[in-house]
C-alpha positions as CSV (number, residue, x, y, z in Angstrom):
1,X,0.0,0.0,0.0
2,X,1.6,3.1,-1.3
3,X,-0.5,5.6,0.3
4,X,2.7,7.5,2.3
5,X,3.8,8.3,-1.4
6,X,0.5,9.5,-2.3
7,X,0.1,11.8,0.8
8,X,3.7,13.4,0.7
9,X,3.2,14.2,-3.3
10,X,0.1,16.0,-2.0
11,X,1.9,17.7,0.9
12,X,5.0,19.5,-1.3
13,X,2.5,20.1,-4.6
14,X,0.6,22.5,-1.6
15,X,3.3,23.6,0.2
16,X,4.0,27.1,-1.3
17,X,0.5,28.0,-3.1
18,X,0.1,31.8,-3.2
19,X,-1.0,34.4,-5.8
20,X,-4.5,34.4,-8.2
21,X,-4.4,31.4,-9.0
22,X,-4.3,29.5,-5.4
23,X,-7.5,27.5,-5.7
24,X,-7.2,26.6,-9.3
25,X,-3.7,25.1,-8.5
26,X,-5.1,23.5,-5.0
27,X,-7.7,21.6,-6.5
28,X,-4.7,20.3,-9.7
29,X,-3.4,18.9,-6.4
30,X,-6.2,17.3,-5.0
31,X,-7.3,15.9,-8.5
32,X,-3.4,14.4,-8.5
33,X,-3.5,13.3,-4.9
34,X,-7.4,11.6,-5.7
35,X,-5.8,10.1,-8.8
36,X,-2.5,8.4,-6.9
37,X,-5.3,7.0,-4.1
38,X,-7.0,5.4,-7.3
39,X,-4.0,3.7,-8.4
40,X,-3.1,1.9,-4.7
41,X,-6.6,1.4,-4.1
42,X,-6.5,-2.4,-4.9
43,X,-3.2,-3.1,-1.9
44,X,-4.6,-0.6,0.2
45,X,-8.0,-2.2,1.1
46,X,-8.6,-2.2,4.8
47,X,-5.6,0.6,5.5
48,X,-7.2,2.5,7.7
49,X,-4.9,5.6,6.7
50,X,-5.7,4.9,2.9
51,X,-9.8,4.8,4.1
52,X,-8.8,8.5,5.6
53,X,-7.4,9.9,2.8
54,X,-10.1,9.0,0.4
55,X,-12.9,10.6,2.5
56,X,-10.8,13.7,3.4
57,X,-10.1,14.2,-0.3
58,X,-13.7,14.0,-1.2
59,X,-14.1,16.2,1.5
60,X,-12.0,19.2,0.4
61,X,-12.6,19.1,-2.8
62,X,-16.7,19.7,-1.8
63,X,-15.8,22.6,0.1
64,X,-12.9,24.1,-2.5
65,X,-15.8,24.0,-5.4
66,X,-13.4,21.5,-7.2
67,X,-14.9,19.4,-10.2
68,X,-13.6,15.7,-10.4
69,X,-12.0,15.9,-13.9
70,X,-9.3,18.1,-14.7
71,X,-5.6,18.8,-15.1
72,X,-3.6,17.6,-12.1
73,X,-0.2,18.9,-10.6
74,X,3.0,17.9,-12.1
75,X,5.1,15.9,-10.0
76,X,7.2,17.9,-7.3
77,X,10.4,16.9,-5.9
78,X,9.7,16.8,-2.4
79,X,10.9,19.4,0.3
80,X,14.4,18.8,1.3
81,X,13.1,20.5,4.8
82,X,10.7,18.2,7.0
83,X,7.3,20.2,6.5
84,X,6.0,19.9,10.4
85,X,2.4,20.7,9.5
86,X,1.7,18.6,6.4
87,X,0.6,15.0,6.1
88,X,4.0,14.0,5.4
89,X,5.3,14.2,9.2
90,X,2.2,12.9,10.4
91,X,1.7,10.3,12.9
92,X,-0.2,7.8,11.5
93,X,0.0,5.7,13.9
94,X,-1.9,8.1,16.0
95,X,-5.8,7.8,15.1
96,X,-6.9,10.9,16.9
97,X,-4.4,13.4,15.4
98,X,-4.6,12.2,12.1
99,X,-8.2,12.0,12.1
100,X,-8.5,15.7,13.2
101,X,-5.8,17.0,10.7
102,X,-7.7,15.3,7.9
103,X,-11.5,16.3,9.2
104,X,-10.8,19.2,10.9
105,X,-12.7,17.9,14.0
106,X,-12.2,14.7,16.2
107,X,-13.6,11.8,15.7
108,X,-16.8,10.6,17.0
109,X,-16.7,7.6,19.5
110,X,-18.8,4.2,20.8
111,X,-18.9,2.7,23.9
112,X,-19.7,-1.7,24.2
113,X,-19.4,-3.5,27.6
114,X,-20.4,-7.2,28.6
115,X,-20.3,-7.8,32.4
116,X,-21.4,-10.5,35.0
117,X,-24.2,-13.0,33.7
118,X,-23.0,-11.5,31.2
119,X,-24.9,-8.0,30.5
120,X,-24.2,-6.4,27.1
121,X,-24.6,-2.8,26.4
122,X,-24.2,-2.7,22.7
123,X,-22.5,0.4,20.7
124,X,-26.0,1.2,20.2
125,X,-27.0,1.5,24.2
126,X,-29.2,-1.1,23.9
127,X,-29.0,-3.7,26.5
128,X,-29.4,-6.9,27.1
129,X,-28.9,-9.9,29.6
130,X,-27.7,-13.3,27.6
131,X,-27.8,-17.2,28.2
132,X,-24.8,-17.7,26.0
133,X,-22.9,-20.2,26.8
134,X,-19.4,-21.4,24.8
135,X,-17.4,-18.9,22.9
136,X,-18.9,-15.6,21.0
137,X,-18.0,-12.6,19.2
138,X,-18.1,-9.7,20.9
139,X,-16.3,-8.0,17.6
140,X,-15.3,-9.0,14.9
141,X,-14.2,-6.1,12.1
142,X,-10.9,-5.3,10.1
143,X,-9.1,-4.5,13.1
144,X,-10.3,-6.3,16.4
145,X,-11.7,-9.5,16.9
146,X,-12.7,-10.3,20.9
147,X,-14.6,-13.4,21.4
148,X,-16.0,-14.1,25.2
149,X,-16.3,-17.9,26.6
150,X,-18.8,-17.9,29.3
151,X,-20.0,-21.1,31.0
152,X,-22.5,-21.6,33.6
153,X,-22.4,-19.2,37.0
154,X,-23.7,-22.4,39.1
155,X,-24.3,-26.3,38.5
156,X,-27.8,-26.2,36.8
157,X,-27.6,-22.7,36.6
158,X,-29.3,-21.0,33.1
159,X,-27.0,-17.8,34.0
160,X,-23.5,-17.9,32.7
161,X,-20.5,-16.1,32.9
162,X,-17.4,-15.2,30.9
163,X,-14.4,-17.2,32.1
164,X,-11.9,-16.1,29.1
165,X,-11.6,-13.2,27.4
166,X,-9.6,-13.4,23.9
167,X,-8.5,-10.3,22.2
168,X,-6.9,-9.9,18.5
169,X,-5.0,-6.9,17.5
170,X,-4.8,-7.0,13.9
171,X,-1.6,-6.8,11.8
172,X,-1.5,-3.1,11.1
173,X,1.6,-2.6,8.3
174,X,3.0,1.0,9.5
175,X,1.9,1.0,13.0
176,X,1.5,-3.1,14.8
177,X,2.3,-6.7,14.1
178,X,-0.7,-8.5,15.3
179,X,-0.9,-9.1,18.7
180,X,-2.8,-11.7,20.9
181,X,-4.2,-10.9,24.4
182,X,-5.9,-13.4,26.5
183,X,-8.1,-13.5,30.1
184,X,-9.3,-16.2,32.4
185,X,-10.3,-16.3,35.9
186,X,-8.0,-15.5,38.2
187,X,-5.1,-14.9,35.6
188,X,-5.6,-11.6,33.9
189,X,-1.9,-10.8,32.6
190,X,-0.6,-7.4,31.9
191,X,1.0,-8.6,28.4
192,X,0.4,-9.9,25.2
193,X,0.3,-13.9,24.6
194,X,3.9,-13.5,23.6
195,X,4.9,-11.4,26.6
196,X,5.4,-8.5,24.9
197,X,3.6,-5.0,26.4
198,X,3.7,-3.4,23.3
199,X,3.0,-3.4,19.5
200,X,5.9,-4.8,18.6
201,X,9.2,-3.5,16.4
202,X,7.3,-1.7,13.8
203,X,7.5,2.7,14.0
204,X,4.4,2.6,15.2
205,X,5.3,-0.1,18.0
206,X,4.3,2.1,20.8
207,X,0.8,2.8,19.7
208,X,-0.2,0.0,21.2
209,X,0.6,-0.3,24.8
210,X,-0.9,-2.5,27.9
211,X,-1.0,-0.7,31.6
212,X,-2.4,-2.5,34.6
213,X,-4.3,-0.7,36.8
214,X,-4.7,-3.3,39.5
215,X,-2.7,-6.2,39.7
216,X,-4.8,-9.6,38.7
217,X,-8.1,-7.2,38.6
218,X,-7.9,-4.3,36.0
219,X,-5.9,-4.4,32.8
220,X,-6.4,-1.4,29.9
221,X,-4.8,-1.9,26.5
222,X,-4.4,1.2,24.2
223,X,-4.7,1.0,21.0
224,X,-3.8,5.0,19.5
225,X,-3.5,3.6,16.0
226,X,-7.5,3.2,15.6
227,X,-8.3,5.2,18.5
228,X,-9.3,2.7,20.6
229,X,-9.1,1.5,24.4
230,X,-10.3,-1.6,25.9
231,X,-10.4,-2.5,29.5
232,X,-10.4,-5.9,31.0
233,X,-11.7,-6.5,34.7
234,X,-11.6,-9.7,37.0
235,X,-14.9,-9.3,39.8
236,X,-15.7,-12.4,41.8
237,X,-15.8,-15.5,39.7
238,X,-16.2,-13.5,36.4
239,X,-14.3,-11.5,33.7
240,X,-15.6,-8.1,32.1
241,X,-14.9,-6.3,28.9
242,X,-15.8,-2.5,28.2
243,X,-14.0,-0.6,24.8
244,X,-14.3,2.9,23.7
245,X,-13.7,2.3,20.1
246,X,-13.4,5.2,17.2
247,X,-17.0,4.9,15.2
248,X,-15.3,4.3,12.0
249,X,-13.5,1.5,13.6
250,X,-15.9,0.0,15.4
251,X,-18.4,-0.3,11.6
252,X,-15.7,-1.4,9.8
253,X,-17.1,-5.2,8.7
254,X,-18.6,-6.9,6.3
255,X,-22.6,-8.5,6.3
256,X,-20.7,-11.8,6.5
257,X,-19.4,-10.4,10.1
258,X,-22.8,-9.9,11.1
259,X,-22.7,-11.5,14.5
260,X,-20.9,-9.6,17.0
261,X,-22.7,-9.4,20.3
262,X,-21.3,-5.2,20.5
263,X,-23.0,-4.6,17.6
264,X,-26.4,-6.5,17.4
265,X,-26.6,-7.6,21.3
266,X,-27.5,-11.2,21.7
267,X,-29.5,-13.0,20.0
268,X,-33.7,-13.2,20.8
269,X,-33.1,-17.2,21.4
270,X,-30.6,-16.1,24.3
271,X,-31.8,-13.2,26.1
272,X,-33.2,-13.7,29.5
273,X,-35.3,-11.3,31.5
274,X,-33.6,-9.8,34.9
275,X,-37.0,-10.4,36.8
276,X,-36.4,-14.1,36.5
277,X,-33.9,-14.5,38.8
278,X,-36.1,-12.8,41.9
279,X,-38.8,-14.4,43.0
280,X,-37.5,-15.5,46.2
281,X,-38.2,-12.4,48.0
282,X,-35.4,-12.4,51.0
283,X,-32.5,-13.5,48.5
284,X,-33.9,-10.2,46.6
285,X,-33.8,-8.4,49.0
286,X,-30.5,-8.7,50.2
287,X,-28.9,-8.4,47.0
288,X,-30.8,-5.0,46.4
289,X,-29.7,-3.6,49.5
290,X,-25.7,-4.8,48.5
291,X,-26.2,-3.1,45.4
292,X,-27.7,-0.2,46.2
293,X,-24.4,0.8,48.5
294,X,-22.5,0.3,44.9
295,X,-24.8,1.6,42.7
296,X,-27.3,4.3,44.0
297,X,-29.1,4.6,41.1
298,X,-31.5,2.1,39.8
299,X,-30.9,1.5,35.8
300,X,-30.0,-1.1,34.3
301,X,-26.4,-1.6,35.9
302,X,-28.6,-2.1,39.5
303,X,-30.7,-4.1,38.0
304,X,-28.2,-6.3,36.4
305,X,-26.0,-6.2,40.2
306,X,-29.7,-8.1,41.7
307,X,-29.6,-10.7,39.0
308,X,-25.8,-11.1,39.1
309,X,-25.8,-11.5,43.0
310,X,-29.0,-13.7,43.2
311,X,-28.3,-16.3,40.9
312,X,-24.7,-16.4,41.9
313,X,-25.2,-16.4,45.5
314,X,-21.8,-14.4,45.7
315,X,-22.0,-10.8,46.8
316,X,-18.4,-10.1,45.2
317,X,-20.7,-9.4,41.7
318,X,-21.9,-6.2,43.1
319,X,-17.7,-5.1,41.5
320,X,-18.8,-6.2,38.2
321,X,-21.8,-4.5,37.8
322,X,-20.1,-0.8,39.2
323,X,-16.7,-1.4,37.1
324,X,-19.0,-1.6,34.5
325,X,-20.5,1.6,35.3
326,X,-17.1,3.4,36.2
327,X,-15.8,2.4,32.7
328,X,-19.0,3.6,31.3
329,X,-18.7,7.0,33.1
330,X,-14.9,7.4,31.7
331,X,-16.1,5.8,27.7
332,X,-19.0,7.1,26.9
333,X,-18.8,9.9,24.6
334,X,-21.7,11.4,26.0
335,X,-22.2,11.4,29.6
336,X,-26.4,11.8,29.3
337,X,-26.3,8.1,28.1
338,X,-24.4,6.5,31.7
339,X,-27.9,5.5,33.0
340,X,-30.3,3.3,31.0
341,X,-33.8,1.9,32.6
342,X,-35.6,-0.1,31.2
């Protein structure tokens, strides 16, 4: 994927544009820069910085009145001095910057989380509480893939929760070599599968970085390159996943990766309703007065704490339910959205 070549061309044809005839000579070099996208479009597919360019050129040439066809620059040599501003020094390996230097604004974010039984709240703030048992795809898109294995809370139980956590970090060619992270019970480690804390030798190496918060309890992974973090929390007998994931990352799939729990929530067949678990009033009652110390508002995380510490029996749940909610409060992109009741 050539698109470096494509952006630094751009960069020097702009560099020194003055006089009359500014815009006609901006939009040659936009109509040069679209042109050179065109050509590296086939071994660029999936590049997220290739994706970026196309929309920003599209972009620019809306708002500079340019029409598609042309003439185009003539090829520049490029600066011998680094041009600090221009695409060419730009970190592309950090999602954020680049994002705003293309768009002129940041970019827009999402927020999934699956906790205790397990509870999903979907990109979409819907929420659900699932049966699923065995192994399913929280994402699955051209840069992450997490699947969760959950298996039953109890013996007999119909409630289940995730036991292992598995986390792929997909080969990124500028910025990452792809990188595996995996979770069970009781050993949440604070590096990759092949003990590595970073993303490897590559320039962009450090764009992906692990930190733990808490020894054996709270592990956050950031991944700057597409904007992304992801935390990772061990609460009583149970592991839980939250990610505040660039929007643009977080849609890009295909209709053949329709199934990802962040996404679409879990399926009809296995969604259970939180009143099940309470018909024994005392048990109830206990557990809502353990939660409500945690959690003093009653949405969805409350409710979810009651179900959690009912069915388990184990009043170290009430932690799953408010980490959730403390992730929630630091993810979400807009803070009117922390509560949901349903």
């Amino acid at each position: 994927c050539k698109i470096l070549r494509c952006n630094s061309e751009y960069v020097a044809a702009t560099l020194n544009l003055r006089g009359s005839n500014r815009n006609a000579a901006y939009c040659n070099a936009l109509r040069s820069y679209s042109h050179c996208t065109r050509k590296t479009a086939r071994t660029c597919r999936g590049d997220l910085a290739y994706h970026s360019a196309v929309h920003g050129i599209e972009d620019l040439m809306i708002q500079n009145n340019c029409s598609k066809e042309g003439p185009t620059s003539p090829p520049r040599p490029r600066p011998p001095a680094p041009n600090h501003q221009g695409f060419e020094s730009l970190d592309i390996c950090n999602y954020e910057k680049s994002f705003l230097y293309k768009h002129g604004q940041p970019p827009s974010y999402q927020h999934c989380a699956a906790f205790g039984d397990p509870h999903i709240r979907t990109f979409h703030d819907d929420f659900h509480t699932c049966r699923v048992e065995g192994s399913w795809p929280l994402l699955d898109n051209d840069y992450l893939f997490v699947q969760a294995t959950s298996s039953p809370v109890a013996k007999g139980s119909n409630a289940t929760v995730t036991s292992k956590l598995t986390i792929i970090f997909k080969n990124m060619k500028e910025c990452i070599d792809q990188k595996v992270y995996q979770a069970e019970i009781d050993n949440l480690p604070a590096a990759f599968e092949d003990g590595s804390v970073n993303g490897g030798e590559r320039p962009g190496g450090s764009s992906l970085a692990i930190r733990e918060r808490s020894p054996g309890r709270h592990v956050e992974i950031h991944a700057e390159y597409i904007g992304t973090t992801i935390a990772v929390r061990q609460a009583g007998r149970q592991l839980s996943f939250s990610i505040r994931a660039a929007e643009e990352v977080a849609q890009a799939f295909t209709e053949e990766q329709d199934l990802q729990l962040c996404v679409g929530g879990c399926p009809r067949s296995q969604r259970i309703s939180r009143s099940e678990c309470c018909r024994a009033r005392e048990a109830a009652e206990t557990a809502r007065a353990l939660c409500k110390e945690m959690l003093p508002v009653e949405d969805v995380y409350f409710q979810s704490c009651v179900f959690d510490v009912v069915t388990s029996g184990d009043a170290n749940f009430t932690m799953a339910a408010h980490g959730a909610l403390e992730d929630a409060r630091v993810f979400l992109p807009n803070a009117e959205k922390l509560h949901i009741f349903q």
